[in-house]
DODREN-371391 format. One line per field, with one value per residue: x negated, y, z negated of N, C-alpha, C, O in turn. Coordinates in nm, 3 decimals. Layout:
BEGIN
n_X	X, ...;
n_Y	Y, ...;
n_Z	Z, ...;
ca_X	X, ...;
ca_Y	Y, ...;
ca_Z	Z, ...;
c_X	X, ...;
c_Y	Y, ...;
c_Z	Z, ...;
o_X	X, ...;
o_Y	Y, ...;
o_Z	Z, ...;
REM end
This chain:
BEGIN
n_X	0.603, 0.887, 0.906, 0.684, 0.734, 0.704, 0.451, 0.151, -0.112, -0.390, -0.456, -0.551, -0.477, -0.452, -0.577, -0.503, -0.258, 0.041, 0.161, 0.148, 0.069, 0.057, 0.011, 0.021, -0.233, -0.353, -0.194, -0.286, -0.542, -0.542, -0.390, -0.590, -0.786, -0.674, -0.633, -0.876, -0.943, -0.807, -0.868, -1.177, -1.138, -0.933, -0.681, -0.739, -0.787, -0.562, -0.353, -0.376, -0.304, -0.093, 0.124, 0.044, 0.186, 0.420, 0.488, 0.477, 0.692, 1.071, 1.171, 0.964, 1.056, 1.182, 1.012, 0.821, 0.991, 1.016, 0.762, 0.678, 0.915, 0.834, 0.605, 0.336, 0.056, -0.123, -0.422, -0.404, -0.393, -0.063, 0.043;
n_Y	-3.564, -3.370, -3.058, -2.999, -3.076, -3.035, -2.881, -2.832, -2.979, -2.954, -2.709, -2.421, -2.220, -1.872, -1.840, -1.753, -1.814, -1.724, -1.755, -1.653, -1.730, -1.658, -1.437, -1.140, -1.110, -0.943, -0.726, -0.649, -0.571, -0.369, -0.228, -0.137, -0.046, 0.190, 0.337, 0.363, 0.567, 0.776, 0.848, 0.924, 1.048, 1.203, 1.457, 1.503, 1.694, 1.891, 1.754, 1.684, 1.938, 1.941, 1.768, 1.869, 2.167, 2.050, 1.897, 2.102, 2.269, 2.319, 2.039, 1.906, 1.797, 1.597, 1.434, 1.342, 1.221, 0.989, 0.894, 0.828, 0.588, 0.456, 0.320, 0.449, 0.608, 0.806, 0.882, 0.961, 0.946, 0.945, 1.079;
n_Z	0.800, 0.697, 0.764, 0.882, 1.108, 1.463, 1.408, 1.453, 1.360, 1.358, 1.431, 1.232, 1.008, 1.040, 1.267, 1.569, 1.485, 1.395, 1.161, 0.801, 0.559, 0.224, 0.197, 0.433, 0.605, 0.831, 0.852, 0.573, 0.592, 0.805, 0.685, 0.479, 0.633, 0.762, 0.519, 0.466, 0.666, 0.620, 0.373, 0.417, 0.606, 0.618, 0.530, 0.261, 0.042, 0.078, 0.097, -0.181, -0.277, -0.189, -0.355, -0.596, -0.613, -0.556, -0.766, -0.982, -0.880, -0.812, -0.787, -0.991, -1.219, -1.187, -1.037, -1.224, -1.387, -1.215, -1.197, -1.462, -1.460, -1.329, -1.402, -1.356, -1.381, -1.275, -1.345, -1.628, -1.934, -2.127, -2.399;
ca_X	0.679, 1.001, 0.837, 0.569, 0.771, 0.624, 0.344, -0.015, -0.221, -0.587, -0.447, -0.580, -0.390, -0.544, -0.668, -0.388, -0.116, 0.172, 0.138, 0.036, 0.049, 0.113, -0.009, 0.002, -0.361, -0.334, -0.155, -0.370, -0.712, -0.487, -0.359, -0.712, -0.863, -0.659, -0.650, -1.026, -1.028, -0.748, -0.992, -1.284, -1.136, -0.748, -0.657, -0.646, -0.755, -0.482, -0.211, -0.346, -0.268, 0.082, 0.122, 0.029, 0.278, 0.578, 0.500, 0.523, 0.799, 1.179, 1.175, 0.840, 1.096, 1.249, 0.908, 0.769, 1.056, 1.012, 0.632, 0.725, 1.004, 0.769, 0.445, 0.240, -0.013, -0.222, -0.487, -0.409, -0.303, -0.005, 0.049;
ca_Y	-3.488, -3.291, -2.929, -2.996, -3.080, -2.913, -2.804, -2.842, -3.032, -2.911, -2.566, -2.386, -2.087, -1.747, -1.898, -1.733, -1.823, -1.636, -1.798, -1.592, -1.791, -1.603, -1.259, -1.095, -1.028, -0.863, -0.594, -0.611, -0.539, -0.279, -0.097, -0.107, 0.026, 0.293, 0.389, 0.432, 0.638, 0.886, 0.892, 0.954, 1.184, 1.262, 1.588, 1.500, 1.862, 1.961, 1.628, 1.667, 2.067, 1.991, 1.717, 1.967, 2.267, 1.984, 1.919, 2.274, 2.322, 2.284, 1.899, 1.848, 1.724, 1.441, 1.373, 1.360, 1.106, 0.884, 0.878, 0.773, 0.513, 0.334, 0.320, 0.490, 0.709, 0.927, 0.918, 1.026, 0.870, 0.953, 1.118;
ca_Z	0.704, 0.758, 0.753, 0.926, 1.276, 1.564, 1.382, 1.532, 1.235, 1.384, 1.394, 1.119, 0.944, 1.094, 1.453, 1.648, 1.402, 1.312, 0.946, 0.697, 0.415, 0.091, 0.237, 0.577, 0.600, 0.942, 0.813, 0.465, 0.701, 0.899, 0.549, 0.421, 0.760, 0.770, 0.428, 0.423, 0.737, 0.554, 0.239, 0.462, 0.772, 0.611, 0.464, 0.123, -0.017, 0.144, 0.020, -0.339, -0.320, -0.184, -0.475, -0.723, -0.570, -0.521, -0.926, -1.022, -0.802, -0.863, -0.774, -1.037, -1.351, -1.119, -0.994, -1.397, -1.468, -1.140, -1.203, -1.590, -1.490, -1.211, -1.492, -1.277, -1.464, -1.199, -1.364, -1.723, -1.991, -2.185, -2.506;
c_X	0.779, 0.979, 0.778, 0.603, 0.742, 0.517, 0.210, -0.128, -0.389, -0.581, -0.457, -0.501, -0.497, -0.604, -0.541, -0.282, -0.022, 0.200, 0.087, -0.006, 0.120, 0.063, -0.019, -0.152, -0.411, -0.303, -0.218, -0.474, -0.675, -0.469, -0.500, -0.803, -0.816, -0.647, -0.768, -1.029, -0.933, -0.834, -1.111, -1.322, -1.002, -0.792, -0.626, -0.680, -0.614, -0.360, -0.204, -0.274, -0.106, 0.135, 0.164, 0.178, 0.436, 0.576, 0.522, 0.640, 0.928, 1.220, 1.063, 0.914, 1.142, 1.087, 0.794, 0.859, 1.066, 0.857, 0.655, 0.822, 0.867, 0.621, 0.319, 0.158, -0.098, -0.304, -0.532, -0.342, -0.165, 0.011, 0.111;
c_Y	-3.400, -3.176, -2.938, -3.008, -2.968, -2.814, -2.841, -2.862, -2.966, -2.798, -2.471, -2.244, -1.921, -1.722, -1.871, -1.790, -1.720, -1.656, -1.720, -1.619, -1.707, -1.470, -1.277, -1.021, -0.951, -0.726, -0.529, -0.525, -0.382, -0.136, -0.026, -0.008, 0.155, 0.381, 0.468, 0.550, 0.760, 0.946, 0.982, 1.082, 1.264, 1.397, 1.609, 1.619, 1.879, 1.870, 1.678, 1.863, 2.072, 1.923, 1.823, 2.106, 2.180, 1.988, 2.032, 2.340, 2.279, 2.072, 1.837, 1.788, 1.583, 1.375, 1.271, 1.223, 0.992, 0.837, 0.755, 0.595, 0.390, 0.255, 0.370, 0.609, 0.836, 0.983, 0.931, 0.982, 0.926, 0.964, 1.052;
c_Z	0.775, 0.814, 0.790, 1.117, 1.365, 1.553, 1.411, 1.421, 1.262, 1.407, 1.256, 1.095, 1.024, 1.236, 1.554, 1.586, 1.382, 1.160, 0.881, 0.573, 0.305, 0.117, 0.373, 0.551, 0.695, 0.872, 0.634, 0.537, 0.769, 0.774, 0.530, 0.485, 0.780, 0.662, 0.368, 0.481, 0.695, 0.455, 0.305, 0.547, 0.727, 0.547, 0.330, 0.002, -0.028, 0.071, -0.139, -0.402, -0.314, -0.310, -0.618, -0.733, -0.622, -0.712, -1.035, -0.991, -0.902, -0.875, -0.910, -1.184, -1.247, -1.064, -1.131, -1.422, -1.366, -1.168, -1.377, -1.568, -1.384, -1.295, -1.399, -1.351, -1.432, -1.246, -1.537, -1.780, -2.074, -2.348, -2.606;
o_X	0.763, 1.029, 0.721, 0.535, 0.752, 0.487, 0.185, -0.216, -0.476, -0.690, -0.358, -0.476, -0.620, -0.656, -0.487, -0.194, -0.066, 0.249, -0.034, -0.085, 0.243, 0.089, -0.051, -0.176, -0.511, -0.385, -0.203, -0.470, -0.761, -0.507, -0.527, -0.873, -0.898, -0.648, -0.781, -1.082, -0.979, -0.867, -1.139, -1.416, -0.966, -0.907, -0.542, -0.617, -0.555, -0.282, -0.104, -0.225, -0.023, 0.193, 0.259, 0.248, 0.527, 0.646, 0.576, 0.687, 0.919, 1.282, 1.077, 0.838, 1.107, 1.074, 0.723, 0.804, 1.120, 0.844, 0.644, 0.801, 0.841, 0.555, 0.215, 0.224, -0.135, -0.314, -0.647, -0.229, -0.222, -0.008, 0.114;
o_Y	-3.361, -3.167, -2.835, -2.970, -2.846, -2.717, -2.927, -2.779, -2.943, -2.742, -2.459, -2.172, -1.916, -1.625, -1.965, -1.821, -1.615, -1.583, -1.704, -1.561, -1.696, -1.389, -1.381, -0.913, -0.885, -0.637, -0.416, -0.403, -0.294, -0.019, 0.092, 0.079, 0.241, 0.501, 0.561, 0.645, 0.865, 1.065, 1.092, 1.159, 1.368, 1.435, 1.683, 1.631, 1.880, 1.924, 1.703, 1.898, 2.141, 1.999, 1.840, 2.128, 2.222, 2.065, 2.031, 2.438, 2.230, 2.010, 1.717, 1.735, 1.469, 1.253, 1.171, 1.125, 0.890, 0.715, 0.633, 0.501, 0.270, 0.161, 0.306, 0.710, 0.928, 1.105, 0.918, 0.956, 1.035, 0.864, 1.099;
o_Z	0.891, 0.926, 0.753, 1.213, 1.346, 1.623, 1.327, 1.396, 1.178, 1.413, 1.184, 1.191, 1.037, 1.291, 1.612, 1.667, 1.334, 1.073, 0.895, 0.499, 0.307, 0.028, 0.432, 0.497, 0.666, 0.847, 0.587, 0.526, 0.783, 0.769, 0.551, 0.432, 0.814, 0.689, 0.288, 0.424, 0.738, 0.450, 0.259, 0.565, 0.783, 0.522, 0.279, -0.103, -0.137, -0.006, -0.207, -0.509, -0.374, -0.387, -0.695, -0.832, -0.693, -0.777, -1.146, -1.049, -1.015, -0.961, -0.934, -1.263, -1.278, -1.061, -1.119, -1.473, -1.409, -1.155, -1.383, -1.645, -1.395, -1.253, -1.390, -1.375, -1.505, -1.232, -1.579, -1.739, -2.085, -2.418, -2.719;
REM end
């Protein structure tokens, strides 16, 4: 087949490939890994207080109508 030139048939997807198919699961495993160890070890007292401040703040109507335009709900549903 055309697409297939120079490709190594008994090489399987993931076995030292560069292929990722339809996701990069390297960097899925990598997100995930470090996402936990933010949850677990990060400062997120501290993120969800600035959150809260930046929303109160002068920026918190542009933040209100980017949150709104993206459907993102944080939690709470809508009136």
């Amino acid at each position: 087949m055309q697409g297939d030139q120079g490709r190594d048939p008994g090489r399987q997807q993931g076995q030292g490939s560069d292929i990722q198919g339809e996701g990069n699961y390297d960097a899925a495993r990598r997100f995930d890994a470090e996402e936990r160890s933010f949850v677990e070890k990060g400062p997120v007292e501290k993120k969800a207080r600035e959150a809260e401040q930046a929303l109160d703040g002068p920026e918190g109507e542009e933040l209100e109508r980017a949150r709104r335009e993206s459907g993102a709900r944080g939690g709470e549903a809508d009136g």
